[in-house]
C-alpha positions in Angstrom: 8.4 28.7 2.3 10.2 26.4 4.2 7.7 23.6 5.6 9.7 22.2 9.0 7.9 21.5 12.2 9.3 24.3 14.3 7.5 26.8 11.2 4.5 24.9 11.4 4.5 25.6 15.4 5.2 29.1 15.2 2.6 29.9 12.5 0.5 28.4 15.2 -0.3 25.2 13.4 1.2 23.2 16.2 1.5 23.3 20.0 4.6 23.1 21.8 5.3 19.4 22.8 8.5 17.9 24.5 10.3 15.4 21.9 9.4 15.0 18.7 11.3 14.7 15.6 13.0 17.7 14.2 12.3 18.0 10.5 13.1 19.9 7.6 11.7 19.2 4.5 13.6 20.9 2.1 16.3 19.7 3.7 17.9 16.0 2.6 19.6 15.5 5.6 17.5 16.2 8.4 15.0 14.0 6.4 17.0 10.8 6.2 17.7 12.1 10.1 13.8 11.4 11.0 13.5 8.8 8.6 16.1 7.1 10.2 14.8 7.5 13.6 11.2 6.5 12.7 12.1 3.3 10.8 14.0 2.4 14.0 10.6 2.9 15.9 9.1 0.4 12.7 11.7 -2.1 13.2 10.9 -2.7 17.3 7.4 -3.8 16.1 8.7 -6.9 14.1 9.2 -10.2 15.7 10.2 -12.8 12.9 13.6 -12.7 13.0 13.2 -13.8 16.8 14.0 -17.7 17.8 11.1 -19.6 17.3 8.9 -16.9 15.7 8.4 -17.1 12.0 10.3 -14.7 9.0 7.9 -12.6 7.5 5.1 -12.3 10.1 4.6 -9.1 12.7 3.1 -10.3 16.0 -0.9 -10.2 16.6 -3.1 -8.2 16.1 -1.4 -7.5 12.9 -1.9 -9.7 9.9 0.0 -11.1 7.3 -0.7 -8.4 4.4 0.5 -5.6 6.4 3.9 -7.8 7.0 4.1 -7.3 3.3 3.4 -3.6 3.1 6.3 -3.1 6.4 8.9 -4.8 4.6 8.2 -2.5 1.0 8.7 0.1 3.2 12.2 -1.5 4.0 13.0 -1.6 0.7 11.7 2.0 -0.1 13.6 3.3 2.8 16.5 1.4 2.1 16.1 2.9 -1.3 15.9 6.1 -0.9 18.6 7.1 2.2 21.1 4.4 1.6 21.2 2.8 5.1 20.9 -1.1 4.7 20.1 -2.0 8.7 17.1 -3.8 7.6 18.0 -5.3 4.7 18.8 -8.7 5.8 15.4 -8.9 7.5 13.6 -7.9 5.0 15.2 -10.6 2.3 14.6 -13.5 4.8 11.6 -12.5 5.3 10.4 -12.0 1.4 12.0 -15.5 1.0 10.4 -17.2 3.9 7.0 -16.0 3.1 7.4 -17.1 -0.7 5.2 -20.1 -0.7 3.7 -22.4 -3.0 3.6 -21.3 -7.0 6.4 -19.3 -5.8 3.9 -16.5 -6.0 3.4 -15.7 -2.0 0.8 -18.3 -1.2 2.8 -19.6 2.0 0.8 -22.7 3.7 0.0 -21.1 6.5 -1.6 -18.3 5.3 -3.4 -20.0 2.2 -6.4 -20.4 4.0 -7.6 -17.1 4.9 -5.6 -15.5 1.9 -7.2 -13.1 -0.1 -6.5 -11.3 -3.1 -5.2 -7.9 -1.4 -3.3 -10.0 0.9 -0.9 -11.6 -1.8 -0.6 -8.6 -3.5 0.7 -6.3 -0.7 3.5 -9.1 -0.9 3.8 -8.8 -5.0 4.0 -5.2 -4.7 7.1 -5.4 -2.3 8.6 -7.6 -5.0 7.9 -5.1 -7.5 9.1 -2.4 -5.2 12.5 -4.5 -5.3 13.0 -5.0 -8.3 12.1 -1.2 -9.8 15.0 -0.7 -7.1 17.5 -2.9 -7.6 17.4 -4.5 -4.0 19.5 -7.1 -4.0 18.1 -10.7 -5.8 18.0 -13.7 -4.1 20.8 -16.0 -4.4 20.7 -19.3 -5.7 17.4 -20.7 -7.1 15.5 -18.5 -5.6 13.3 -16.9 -8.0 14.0 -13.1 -8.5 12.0 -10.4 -7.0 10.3 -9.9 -10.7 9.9 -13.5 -10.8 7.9 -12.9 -7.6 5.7 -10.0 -8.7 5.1 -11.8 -12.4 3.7 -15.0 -10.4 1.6 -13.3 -8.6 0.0 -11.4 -11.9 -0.4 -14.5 -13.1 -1.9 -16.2 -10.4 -4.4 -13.2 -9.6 -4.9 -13.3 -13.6 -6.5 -16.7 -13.7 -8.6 -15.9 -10.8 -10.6 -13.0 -12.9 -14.3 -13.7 -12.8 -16.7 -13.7 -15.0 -19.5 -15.0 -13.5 -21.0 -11.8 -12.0 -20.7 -8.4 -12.5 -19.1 -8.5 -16.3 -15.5 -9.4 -14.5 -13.1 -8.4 -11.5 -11.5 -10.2 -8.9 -12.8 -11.2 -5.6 -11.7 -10.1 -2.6 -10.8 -13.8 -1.3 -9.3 -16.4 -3.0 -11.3 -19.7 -1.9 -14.7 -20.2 -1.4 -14.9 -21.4 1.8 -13.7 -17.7 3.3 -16.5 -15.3 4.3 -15.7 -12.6 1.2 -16.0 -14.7 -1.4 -18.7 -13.1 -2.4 -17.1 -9.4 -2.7 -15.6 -7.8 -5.3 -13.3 -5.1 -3.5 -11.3 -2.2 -5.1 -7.8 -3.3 -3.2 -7.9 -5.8 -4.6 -8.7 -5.3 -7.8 -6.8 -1.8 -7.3 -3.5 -3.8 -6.6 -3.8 -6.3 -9.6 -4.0 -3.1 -11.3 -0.9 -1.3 -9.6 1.4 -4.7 -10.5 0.1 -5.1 -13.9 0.8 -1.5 -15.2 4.6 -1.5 -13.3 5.3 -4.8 -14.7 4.1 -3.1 -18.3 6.5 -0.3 -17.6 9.6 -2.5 -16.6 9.0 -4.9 -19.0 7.6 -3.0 -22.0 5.3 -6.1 -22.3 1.8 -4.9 -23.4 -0.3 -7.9 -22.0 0.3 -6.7 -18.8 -0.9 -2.7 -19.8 -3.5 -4.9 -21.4 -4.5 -6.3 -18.6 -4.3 -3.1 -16.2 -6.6 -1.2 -18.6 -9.0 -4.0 -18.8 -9.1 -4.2 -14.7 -9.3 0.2 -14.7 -12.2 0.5 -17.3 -14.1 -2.5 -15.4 -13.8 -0.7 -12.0 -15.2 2.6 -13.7 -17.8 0.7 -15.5 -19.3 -0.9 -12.3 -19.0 2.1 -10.2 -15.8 1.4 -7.8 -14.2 4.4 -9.1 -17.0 7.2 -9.4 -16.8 9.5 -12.4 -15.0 12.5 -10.6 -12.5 9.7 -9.3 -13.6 8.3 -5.9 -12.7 5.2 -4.8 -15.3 3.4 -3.3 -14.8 0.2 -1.1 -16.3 -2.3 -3.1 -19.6 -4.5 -3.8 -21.4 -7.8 -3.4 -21.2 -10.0 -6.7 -24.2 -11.7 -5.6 -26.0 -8.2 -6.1 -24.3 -8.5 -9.8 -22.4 -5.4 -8.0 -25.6 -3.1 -8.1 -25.2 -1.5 -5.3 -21.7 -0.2 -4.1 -20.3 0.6 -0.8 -19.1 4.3 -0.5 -16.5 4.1 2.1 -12.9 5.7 0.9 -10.2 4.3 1.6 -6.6 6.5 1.0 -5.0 3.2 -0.1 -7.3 2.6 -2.7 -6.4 6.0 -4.3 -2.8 5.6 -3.8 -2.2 2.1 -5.2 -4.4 3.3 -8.6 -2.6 6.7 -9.0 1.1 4.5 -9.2 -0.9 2.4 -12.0 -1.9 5.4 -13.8 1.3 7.2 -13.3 3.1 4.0 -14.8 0.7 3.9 -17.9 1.2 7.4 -18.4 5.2 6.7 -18.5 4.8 3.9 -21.3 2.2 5.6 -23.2 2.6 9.3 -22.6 -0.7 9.4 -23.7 -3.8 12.0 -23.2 -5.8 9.3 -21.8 -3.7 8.2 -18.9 -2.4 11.9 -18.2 -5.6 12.7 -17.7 -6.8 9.6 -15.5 -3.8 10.2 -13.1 -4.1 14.1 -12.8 -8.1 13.4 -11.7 -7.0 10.8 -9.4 -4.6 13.3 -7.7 -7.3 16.1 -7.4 -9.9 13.6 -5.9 -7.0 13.1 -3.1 -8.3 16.2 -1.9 -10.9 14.8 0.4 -7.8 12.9 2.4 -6.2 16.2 3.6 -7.6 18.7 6.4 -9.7 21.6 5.4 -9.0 22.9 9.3 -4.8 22.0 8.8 -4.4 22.4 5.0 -2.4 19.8 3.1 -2.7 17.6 6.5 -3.3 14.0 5.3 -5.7 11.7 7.5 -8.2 9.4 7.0 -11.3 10.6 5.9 -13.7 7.2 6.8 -12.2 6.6 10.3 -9.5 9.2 12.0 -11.5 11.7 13.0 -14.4 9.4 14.5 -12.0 7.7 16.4 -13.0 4.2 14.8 -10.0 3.5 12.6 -9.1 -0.3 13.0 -5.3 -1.7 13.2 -5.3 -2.5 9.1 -7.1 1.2 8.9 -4.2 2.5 10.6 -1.6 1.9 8.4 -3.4 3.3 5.0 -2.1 6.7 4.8 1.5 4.7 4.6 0.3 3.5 1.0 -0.9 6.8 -0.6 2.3 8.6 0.4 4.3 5.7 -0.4 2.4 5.9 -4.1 2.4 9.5 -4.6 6.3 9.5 -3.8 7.1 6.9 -6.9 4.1 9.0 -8.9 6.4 11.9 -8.8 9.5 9.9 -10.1 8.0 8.6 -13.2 5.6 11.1 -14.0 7.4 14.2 -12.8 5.0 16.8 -14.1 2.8 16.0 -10.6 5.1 17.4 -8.7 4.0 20.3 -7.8 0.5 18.9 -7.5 1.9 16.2 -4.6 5.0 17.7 -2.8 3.3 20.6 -0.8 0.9 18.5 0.5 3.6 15.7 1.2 5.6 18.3 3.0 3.1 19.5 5.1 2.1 16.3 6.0 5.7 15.2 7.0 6.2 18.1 9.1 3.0 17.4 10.8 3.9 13.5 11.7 7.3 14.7 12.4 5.5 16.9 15.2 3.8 14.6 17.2 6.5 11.8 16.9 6.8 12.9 20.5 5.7 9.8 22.7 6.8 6.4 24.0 10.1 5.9 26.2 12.3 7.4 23.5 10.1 10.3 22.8 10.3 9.8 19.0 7.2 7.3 18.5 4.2 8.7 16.2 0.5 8.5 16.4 -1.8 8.1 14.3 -3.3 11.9 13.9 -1.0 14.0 12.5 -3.3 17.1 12.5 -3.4 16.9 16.3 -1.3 20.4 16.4 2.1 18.1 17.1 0.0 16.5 20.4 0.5 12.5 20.2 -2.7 10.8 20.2 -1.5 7.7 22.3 -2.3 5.6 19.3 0.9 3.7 18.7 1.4 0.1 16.0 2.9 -0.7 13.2 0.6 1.4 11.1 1.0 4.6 12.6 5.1 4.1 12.5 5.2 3.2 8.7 2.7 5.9 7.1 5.2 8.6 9.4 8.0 6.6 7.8 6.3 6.6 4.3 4.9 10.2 4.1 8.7 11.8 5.4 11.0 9.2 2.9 9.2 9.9 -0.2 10.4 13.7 -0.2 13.3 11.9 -1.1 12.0 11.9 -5.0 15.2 14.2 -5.9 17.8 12.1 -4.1 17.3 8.9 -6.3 17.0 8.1 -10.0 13.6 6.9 -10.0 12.8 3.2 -10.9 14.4 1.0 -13.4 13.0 -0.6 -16.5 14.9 -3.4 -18.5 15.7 -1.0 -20.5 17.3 1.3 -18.0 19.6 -0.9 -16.0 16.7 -3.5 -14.4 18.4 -6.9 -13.6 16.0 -9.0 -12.0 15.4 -12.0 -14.0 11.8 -12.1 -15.8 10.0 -15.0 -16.3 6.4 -14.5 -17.8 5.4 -17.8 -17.2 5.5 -17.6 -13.5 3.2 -18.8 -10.9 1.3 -20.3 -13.8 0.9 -23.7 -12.4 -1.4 -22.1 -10.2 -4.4 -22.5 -11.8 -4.2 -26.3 -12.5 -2.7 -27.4 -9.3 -5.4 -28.1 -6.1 -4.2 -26.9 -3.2 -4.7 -29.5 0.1 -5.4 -28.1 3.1 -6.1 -29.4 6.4 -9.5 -29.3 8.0 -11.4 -25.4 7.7 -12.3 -24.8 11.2 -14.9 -22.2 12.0 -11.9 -20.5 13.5 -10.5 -20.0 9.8 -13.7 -18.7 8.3 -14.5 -16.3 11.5 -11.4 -14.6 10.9 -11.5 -14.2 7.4 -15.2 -12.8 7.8 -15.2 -10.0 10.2 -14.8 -7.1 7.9 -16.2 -8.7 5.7 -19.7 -8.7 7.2 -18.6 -5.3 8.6 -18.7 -4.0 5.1 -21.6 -5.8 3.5 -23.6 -4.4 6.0 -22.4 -0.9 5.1 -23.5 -1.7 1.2 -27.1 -2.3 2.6 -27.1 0.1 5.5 -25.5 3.1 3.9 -22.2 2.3 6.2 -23.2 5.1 8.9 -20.8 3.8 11.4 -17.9 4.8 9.5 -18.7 8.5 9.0 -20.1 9.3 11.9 
């Protein structure tokens, strides 16, 4: 059957609404059609290119991270429809936010930076390189260069002192956080180590991303039917966990799985990635089935702005899952098809009539709740039907040419890093969801689920 919004409305999934973006999903064209439209609506939410703003950051309340995330989703969608209107954004920005170690540790970000927040940056290298988006000129170091420094970096930060290993969810430990060992982050160091073991056939790397999966099991941030739980307080030696479920945290460790299944072809990792996909289920609507939305926050209403953007990063990873382990395909598309056709639906508000909200099982009725999140994961969850239309990304072996250099970023761990005074300012912002989720790990995180 033919999943397109104007079926979905006349099965009755979907109300009549003026608008909206026309979709087909078995159709190429009309895809790249909404796409197109949608990553325009993206695009009006980024300020850096603007005099006397700065490349690579989106205006407040957003921060920094999710800068990162946009612009991979710039270099997916340039990817996979061919149009190049945002490249040259998208470079300066990558460039401008490269930083010290050359590793995406920009000064003014370093000190509220945290794990997850470099590596949203290190996967959009990755992204860039596994798609042959244009290299920097010059010195500049390449986009592999990029993702290898941060893997290096992130590397030297993994800690022993509690909890048999893991990284922390900040970096420094002045930052409220320093004390929690989250599963983006450690989900994230997983996703770049296995892609940079797939492109680069180098088995420290797989080393590494098996090391970082079988410690997350072992303490209990992925559950043995393979939940993703938020994370845990090293100063508990990770006793207790935090239950919340995130769809990022599933969608960044099914790509790593995926990738380790391509190098290995192995039992082991087919097996990992086909439970991930099945414990997806709980992100999709028993009312609108094969609707995505987010299980902790959409329906209560209490989703924040980074909560928002989420569902952009599991359809962004099931997409690339499909290219290099094709066999999930028919586990992913129909629920990826669905889901577009929903978004598409209720793209249907703002002057334009084309902007999309953040509840796509809303029967094609905009929920008013407009950002940068709600754009990308509409932008996301239609582009990566696009799987057929592209070759699926490069290795070394099969026509990569980003420049590699393994002993990136490795300076990292010997240089101190001077900052400027810590005002309270700095640690207050680094802490609010921090102390948000502690309390969850010792209150049973009601708020979320209600």
């Amino acid at each position: 059957m033919k999943f397109t919004s104007t079926a979905l409305l006349a099965l009755g999934f979907l109300s009549a609404t003026t608008g909206a973006i026309e979709l087909n999903v078995d159709d190429p064209a009309s895809i790249k059609k909404g796409a197109k439209i949608v990553a325009a609506g993206l695009r009006k939410w980024y300020t850096g290119d603007k005099l006397g703003d700065t490349p690579g950051n989106l205006p407040d309340p957003y921060y920094w991270w999710e800068a990162g995330a946009m612009f991979n989703a710039f270099v997916d969608y340039w990817y996979y429809t061919g149009d190049d209107t945002y490249n040259a954004i998208t470079k300066q920005a990558m460039i401008h936010q490269i930083g010290d170690f050359s590793a995406f540790m920009p000064p003014n970000q370093t000190k509220t930076l945290g794990n997850d927040d470099q590596a949203f940056w290190g996967m959009a290298a990755m992204s860039a390189a596994e798609n042959k988006f244009p290299d920097p000129e010059g010195n500049t170091p390449s986009w592999l260069t990029l993702a290898q420094a941060v893997f290096n970096t992130q590397a030297a930060r993994w800690d022993m002192t509690a909890c048999g290993g893991g990284l922390k969810w900040q970096i420094f430990t002045f930052n409220n956080g320093y004390n929690y060992k989250n599963t983006i982050s450690n989900g994230c160091f997983f996703n770049i180590a296995a892609r940079l073991a797939k492109y680069t056939g180098n088995t420290t790397y797989s080393d590494w991303a098996e090391k970082t999966f079988e410690w997350e099991m072992n303490i209990g941030l992925i559950s043995p039917d393979y939940h993703f739980f938020d994370g845990s307080d090293d100063r508990l030696n990770c006793s207790k966990v935090s239950h919340i479920q995130w769809t990022y945290n599933a969608g960044v460790h099914m790509a790593g799985a995926a990738a380790l299944w391509n190098m290995t072809q192995s039992d082991k990792w087919r097996n990992h990635l086909t439970n991930i996909i099945n414990s997806t289920d709980i992100f999709f609507s028993k009312d609108q089935a094969d609707v995505m939305f987010e299980v902790a926050c959409e329906r209560n209403g209490k989703c924040d702005v980074d909560q928002r953007s989420f569902k952009a990063y599991l359809c962004r990873w099931m997409g690339w899952t499909m290219q290099v382990a094709p066999w999930t395909r028919d586990m992913i598309m129909p629920k990826l098809k669905v889901s577009a056709a929903a978004a598409a639906a209720q793209c249907n508000a703002g002057e334009d009539q084309t902007t999309c909200g953040l509840r796509w099982w809303k029967n094609g009725q905009n929920d008013g709740s407009f950002g940068v999140g709600e754009q990308m994961s509409a932008l996301e969850v239609m582009q990566n039907l696009l799987v057929d239309e592209v070759p699926g990304p490069v290795s070394m072996k099969t026509g990569g040419t980003s420049k590699s250099d393994p002993s990136a970023g490795g300076n990292s761990k010997n240089t101190p890093i001077v900052f400027d005074d810590i005002t309270t300012g700095d640690k207050a912002g680094a802490g609010i969801l921090t102390t948000i989720v502690l309390v969850g790990i010792l209150g049973g995180a009601w708020w979320m689920v209600s």
